[in-house]
N, CA, C and O atoms as CSV, one atom per row, in Angstrom:
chain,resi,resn,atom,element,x,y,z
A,1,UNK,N,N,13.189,8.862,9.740
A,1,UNK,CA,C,11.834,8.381,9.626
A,1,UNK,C,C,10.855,9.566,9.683
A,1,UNK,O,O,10.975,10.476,10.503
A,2,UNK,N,N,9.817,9.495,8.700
A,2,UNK,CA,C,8.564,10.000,8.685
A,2,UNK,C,C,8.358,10.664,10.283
A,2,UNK,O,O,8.477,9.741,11.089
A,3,UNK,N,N,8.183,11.514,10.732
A,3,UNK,CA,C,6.751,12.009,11.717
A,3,UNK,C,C,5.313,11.301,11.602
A,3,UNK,O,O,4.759,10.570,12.423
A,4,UNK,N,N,4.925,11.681,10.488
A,4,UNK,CA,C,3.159,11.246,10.167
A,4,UNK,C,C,3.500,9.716,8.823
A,4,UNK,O,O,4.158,9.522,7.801
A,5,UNK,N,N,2.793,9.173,9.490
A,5,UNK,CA,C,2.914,7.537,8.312
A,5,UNK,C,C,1.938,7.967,7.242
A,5,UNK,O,O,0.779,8.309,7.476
A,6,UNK,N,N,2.655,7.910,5.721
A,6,UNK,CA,C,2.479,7.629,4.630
A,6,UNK,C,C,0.775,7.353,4.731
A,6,UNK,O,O,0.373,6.644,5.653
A,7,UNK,N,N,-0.149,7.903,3.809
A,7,UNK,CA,C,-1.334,7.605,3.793
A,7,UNK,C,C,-1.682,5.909,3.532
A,7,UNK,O,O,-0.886,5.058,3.133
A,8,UNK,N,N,-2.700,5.780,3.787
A,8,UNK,CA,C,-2.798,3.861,3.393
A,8,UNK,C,C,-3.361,4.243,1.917
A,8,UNK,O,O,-4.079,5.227,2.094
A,9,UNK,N,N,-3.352,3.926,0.647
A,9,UNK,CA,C,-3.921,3.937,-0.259
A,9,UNK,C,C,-5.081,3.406,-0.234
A,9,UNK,O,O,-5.689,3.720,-1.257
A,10,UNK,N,N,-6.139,2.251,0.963
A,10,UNK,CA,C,-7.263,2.498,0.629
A,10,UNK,C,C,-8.153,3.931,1.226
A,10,UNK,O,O,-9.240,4.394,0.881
A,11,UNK,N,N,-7.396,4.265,2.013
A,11,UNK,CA,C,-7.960,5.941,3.131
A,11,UNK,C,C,-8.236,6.684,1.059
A,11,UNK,O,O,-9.304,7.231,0.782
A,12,UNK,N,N,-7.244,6.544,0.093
A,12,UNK,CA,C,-6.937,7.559,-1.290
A,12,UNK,C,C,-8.184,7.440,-1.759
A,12,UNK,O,O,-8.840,8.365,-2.236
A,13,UNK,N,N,-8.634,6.007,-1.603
A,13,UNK,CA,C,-9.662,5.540,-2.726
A,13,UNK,C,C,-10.788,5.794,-1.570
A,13,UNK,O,O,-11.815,6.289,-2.035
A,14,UNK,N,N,-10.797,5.720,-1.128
A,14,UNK,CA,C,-12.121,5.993,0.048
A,14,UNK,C,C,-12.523,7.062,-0.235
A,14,UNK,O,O,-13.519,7.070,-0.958
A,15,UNK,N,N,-11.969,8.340,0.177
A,15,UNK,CA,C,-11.442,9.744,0.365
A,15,UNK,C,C,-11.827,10.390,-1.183
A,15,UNK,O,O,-12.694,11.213,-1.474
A,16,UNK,N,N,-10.934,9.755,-1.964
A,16,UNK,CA,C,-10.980,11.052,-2.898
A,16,UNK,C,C,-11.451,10.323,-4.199
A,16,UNK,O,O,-12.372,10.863,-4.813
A,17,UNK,N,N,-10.803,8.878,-4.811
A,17,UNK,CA,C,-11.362,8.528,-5.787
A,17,UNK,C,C,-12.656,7.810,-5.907
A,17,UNK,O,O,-13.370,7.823,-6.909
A,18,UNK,N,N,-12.907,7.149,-4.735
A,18,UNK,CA,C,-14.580,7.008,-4.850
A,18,UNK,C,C,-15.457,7.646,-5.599
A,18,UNK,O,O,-15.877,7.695,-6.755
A,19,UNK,N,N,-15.646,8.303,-4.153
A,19,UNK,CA,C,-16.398,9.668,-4.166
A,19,UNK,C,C,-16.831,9.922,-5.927
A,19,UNK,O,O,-17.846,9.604,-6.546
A,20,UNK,N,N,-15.758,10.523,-6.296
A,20,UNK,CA,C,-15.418,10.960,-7.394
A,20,UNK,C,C,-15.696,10.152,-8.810
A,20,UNK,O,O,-15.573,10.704,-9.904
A,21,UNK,N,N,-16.154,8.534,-8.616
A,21,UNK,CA,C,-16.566,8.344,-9.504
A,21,UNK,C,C,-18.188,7.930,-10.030
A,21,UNK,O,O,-18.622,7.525,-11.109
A,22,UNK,N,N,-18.847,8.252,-8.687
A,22,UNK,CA,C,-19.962,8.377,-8.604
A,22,UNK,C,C,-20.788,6.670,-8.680
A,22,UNK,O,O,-21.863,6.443,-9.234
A,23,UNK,N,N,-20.075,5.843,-8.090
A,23,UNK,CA,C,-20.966,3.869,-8.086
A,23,UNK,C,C,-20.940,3.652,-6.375
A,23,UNK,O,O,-20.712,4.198,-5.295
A,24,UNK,N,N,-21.310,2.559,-6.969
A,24,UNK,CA,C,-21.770,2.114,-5.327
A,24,UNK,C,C,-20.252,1.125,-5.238
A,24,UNK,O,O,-19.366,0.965,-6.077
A,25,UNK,N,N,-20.418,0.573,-3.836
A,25,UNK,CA,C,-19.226,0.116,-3.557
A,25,UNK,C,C,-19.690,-1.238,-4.001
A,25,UNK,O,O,-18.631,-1.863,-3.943
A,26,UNK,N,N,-20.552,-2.046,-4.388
A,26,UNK,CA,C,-20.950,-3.308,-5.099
A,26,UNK,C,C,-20.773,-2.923,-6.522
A,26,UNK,O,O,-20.200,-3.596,-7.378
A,27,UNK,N,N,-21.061,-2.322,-6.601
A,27,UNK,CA,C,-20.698,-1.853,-8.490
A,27,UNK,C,C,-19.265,-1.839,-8.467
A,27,UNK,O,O,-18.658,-2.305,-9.431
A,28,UNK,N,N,-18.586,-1.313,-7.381
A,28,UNK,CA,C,-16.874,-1.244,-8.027
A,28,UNK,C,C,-16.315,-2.473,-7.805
A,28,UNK,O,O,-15.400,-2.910,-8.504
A,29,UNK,N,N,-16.966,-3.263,-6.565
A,29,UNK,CA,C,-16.295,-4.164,-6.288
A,29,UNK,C,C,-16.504,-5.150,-8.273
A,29,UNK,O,O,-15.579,-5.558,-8.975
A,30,UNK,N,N,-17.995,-5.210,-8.571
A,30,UNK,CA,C,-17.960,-6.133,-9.537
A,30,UNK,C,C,-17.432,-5.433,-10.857
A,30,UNK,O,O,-17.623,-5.976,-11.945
A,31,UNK,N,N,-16.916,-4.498,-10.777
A,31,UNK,CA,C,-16.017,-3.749,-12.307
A,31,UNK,C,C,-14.892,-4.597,-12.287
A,31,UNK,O,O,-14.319,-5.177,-13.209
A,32,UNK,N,N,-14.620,-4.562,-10.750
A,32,UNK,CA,C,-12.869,-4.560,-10.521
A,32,UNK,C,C,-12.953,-6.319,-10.039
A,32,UNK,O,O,-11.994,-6.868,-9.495
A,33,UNK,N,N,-13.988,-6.892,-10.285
A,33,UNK,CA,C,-14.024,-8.452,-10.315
A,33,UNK,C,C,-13.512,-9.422,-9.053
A,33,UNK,O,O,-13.037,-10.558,-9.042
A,34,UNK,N,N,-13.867,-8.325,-7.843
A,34,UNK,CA,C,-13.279,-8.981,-6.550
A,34,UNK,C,C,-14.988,-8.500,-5.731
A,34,UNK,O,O,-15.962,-7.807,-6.027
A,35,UNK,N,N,-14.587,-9.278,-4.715
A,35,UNK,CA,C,-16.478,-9.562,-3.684
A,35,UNK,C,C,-15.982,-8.069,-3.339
A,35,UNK,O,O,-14.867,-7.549,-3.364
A,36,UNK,N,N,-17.000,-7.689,-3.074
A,36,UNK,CA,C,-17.623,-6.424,-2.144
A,36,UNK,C,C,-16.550,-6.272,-0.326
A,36,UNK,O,O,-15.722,-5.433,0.029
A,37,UNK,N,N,-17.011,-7.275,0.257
A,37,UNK,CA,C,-16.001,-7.403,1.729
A,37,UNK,C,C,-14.382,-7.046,1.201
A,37,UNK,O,O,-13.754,-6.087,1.649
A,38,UNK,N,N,-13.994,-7.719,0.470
A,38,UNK,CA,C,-13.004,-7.194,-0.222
A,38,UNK,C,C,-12.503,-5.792,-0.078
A,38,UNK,O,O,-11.654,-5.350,0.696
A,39,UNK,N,N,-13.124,-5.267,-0.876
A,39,UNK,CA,C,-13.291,-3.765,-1.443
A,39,UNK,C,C,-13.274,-3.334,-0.399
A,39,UNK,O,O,-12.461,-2.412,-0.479
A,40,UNK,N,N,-13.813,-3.395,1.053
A,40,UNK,CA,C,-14.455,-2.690,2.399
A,40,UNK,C,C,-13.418,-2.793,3.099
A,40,UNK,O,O,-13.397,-1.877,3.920
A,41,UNK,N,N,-12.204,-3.718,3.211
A,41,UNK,CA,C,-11.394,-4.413,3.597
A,41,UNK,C,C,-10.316,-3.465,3.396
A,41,UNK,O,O,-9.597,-3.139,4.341
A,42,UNK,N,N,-10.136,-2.944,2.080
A,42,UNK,CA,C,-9.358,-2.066,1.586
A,42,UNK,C,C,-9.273,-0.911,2.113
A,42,UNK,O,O,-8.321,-0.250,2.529
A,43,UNK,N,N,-11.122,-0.620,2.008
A,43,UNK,CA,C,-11.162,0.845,1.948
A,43,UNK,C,C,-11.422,1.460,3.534
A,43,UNK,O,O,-11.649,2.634,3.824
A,44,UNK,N,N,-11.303,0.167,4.559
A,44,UNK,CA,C,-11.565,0.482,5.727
A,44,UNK,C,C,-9.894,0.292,6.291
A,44,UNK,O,O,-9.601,0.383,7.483
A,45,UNK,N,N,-9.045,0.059,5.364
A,45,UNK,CA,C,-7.267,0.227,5.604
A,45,UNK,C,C,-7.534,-1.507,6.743
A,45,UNK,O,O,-7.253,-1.511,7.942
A,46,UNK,N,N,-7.830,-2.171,6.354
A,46,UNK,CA,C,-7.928,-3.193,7.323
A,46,UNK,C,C,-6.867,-4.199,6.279
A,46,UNK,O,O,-6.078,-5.042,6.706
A,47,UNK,N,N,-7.063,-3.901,5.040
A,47,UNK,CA,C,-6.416,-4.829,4.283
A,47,UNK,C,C,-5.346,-3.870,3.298
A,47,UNK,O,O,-5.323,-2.650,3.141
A,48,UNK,N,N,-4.506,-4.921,2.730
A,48,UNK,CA,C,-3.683,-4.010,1.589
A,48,UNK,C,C,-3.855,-4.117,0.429
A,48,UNK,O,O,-4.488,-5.153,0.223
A,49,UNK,N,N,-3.626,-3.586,-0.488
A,49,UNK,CA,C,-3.799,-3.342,-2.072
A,49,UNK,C,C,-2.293,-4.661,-2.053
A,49,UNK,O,O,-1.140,-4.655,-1.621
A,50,UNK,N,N,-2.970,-5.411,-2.613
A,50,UNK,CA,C,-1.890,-6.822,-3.113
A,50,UNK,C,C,-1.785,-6.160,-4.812
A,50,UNK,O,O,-2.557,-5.424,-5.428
A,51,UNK,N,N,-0.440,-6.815,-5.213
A,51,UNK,CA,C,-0.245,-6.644,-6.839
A,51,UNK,C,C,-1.641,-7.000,-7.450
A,51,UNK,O,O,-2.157,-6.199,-8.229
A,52,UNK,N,N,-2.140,-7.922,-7.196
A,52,UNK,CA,C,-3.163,-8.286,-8.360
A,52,UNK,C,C,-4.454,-7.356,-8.142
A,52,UNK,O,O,-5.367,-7.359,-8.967
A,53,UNK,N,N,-4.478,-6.642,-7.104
A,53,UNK,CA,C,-5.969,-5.197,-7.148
A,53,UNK,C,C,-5.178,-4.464,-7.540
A,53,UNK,O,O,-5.616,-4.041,-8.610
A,54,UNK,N,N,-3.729,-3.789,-7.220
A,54,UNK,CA,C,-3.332,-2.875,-7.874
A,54,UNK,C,C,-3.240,-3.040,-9.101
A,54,UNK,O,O,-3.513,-1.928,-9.553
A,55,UNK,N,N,-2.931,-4.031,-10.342
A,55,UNK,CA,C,-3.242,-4.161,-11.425
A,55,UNK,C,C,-5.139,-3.636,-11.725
A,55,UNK,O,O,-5.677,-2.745,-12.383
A,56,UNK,N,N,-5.546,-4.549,-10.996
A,56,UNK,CA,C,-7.363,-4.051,-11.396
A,56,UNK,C,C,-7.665,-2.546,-11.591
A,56,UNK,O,O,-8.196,-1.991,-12.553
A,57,UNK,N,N,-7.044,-1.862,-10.072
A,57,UNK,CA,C,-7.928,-0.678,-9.964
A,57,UNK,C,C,-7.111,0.397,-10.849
A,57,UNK,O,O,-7.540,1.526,-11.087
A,58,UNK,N,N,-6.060,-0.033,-11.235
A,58,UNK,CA,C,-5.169,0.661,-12.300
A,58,UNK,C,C,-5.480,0.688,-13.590
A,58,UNK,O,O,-5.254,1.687,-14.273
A,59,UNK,N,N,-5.925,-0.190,-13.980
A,59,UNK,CA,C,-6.469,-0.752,-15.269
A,59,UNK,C,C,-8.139,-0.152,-15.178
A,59,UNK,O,O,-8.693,0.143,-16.237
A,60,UNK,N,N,-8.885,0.003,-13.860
A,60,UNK,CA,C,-9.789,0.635,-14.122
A,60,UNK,C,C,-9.878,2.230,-14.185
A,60,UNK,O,O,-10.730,2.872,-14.800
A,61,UNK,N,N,-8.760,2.764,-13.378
A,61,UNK,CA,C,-8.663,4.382,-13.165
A,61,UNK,C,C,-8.131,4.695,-14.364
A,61,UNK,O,O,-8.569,5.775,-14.758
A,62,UNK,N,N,-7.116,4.029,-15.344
A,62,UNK,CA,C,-5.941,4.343,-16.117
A,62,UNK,C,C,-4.937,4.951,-15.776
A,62,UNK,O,O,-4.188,5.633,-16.476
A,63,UNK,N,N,-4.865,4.629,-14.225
A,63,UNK,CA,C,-3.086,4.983,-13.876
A,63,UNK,C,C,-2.275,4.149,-14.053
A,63,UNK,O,O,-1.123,4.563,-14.179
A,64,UNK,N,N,-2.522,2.533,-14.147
A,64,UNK,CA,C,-1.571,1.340,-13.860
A,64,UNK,C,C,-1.020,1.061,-12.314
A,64,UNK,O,O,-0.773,1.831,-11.385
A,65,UNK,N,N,-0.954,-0.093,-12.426
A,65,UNK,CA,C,-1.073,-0.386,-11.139
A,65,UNK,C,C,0.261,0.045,-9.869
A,65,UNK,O,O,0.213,-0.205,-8.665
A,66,UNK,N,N,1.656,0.922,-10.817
A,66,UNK,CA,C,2.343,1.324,-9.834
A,66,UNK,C,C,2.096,2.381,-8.779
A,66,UNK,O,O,2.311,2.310,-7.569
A,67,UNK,N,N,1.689,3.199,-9.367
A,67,UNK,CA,C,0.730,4.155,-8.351
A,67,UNK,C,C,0.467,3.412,-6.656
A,67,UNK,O,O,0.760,3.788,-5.521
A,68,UNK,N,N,-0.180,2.289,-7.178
A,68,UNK,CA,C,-1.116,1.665,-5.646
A,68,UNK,C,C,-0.158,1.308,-5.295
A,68,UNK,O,O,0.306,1.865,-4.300
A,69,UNK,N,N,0.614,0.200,-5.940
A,69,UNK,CA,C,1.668,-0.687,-4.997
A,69,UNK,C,C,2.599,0.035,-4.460
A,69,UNK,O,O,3.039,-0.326,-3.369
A,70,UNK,N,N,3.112,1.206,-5.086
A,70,UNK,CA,C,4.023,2.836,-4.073
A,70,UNK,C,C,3.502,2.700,-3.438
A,70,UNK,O,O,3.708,1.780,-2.648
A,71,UNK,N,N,2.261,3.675,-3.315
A,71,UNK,CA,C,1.234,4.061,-2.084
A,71,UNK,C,C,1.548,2.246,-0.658
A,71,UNK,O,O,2.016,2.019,0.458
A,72,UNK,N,N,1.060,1.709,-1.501
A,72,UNK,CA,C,1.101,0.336,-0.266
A,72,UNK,C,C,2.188,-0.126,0.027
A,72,UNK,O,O,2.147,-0.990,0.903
A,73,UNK,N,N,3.592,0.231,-0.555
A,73,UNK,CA,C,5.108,0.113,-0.028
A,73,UNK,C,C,5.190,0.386,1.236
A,73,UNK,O,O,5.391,-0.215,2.291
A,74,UNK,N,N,4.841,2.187,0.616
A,74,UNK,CA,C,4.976,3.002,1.859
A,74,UNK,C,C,4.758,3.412,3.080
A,74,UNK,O,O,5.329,4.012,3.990
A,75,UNK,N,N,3.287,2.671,2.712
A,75,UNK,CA,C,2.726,2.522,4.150
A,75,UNK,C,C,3.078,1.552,4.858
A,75,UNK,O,O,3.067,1.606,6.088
A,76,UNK,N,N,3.385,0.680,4.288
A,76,UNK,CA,C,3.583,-1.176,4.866
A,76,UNK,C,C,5.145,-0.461,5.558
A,76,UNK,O,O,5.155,-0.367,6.786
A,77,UNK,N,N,6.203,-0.057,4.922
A,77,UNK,CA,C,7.573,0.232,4.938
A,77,UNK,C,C,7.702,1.190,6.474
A,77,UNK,O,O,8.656,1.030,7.235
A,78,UNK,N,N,6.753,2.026,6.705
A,78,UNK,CA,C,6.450,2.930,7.526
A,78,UNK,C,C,6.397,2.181,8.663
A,78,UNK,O,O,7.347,2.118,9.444
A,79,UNK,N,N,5.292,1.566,8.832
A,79,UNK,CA,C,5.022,0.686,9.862
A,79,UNK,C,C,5.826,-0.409,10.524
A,79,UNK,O,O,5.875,-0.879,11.661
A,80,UNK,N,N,6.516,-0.661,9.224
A,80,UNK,CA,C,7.046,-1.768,9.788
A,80,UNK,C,C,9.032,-1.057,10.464
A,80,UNK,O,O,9.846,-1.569,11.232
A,81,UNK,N,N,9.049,0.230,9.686
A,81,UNK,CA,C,10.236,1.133,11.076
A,81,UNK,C,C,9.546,1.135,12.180
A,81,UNK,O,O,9.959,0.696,13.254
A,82,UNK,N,N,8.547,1.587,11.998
A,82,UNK,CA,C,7.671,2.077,13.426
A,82,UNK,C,C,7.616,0.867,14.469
A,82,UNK,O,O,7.336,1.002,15.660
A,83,UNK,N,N,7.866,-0.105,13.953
A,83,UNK,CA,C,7.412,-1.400,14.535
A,83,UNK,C,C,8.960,-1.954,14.824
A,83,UNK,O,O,8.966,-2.762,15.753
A,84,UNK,N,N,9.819,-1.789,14.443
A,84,UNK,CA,C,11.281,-2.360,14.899
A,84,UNK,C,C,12.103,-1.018,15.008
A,84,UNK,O,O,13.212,-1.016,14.475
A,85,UNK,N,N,11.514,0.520,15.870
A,85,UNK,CA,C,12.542,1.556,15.839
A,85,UNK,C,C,13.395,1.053,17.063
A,85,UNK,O,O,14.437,1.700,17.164
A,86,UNK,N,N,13.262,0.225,17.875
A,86,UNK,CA,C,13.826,0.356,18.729
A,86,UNK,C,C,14.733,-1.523,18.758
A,86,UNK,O,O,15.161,-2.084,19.767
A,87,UNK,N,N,14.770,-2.142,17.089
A,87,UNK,CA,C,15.588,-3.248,17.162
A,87,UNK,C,C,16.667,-2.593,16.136
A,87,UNK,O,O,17.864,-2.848,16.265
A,88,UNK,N,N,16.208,-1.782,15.165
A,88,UNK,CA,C,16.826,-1.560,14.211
A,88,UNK,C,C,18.402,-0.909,14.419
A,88,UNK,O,O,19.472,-1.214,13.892
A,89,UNK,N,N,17.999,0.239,15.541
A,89,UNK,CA,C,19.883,0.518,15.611
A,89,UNK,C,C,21.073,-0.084,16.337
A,89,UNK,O,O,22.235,0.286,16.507
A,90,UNK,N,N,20.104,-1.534,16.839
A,90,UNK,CA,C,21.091,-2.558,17.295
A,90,UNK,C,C,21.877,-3.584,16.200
A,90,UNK,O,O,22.853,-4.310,16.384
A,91,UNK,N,N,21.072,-3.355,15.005
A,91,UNK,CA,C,21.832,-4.309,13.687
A,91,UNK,C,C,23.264,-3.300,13.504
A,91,UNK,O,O,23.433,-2.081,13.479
A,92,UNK,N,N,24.023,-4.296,13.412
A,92,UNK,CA,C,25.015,-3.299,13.038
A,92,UNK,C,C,25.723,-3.279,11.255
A,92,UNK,O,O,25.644,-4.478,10.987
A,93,UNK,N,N,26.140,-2.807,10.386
A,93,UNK,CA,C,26.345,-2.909,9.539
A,93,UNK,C,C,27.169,-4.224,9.189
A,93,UNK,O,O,28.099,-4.166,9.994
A,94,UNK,N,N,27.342,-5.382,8.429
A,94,UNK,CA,C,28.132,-6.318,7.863
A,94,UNK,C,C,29.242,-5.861,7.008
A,94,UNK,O,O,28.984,-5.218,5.991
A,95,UNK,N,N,30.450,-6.139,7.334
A,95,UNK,CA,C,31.789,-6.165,6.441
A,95,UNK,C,C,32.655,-7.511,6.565
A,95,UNK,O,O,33.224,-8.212,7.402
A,96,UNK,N,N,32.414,-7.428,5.322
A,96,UNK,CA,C,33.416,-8.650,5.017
A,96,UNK,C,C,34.770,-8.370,4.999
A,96,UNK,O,O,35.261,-7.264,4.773
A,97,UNK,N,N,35.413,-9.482,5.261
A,97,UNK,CA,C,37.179,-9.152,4.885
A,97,UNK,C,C,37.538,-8.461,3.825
A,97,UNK,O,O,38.623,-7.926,4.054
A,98,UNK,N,N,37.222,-8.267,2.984
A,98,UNK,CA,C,37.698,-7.804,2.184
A,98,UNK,C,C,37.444,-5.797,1.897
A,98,UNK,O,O,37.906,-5.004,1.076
A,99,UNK,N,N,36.465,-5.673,3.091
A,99,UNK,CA,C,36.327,-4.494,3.182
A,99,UNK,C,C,35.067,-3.689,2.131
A,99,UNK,O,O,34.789,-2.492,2.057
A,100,UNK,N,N,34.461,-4.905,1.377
A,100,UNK,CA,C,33.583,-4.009,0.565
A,100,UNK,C,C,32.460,-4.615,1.246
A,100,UNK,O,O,32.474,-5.732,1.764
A,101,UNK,N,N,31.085,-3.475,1.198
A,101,UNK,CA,C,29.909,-3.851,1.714
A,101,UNK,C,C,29.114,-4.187,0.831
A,101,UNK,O,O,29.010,-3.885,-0.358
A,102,UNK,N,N,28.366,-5.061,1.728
A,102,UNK,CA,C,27.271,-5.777,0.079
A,102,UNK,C,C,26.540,-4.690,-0.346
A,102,UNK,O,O,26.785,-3.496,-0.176
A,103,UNK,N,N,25.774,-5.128,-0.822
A,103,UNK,CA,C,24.927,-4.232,-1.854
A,103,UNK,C,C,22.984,-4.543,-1.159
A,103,UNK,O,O,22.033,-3.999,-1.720
């Protein structure tokens, strides 16, 4: 596991792509066709980039929306070791009779 957790992708858009495109946060919210609280929600890491904003803000940057939903894997994925490090090395691996492990 990570040391430092994966950035949140709204800290990205806060941080660096905002900034950078020079609107207000009511202007992006209504480009990207979601309310304003929304947008704040995101960009205050209180909320996550769901598939359907990562489609939006992908379609508005022209990266496509895998970019975000990585970024929001990883962070979600992070947290949630961080959050069961101490159930996780009690699972023990499954074998079936037959000796092959699932997949």
């Amino acid at each position: 596991m990570r040391k430092r957790s994966p950035t949140h992708p709204g800290a990205i858009l806060r941080e660096d792509v905002f900034p950078a495109l020079g609107i207000t946060v009511s202007e992006l919210a209504n480009r990207l066709g979601i309310s304003r609280q929304t947008l704040h929600s995101v960009l205050a890491e209180k909320s996550s980039i769901t598939p359907e904003l990562a489609l939006r803000i992908g379609t508005f940057l022209g990266n496509g929306p895998h970019l975000w939903i990585e970024k929001q894997s990883k962070y979600n994925l992070w947290q949630a070791e961080l959050k069961l490090k101490k159930v996780l090395p009690k699972i023990t691996l499954f074998k079936n009779n037959l000796g092959v492990q699932p997949r």
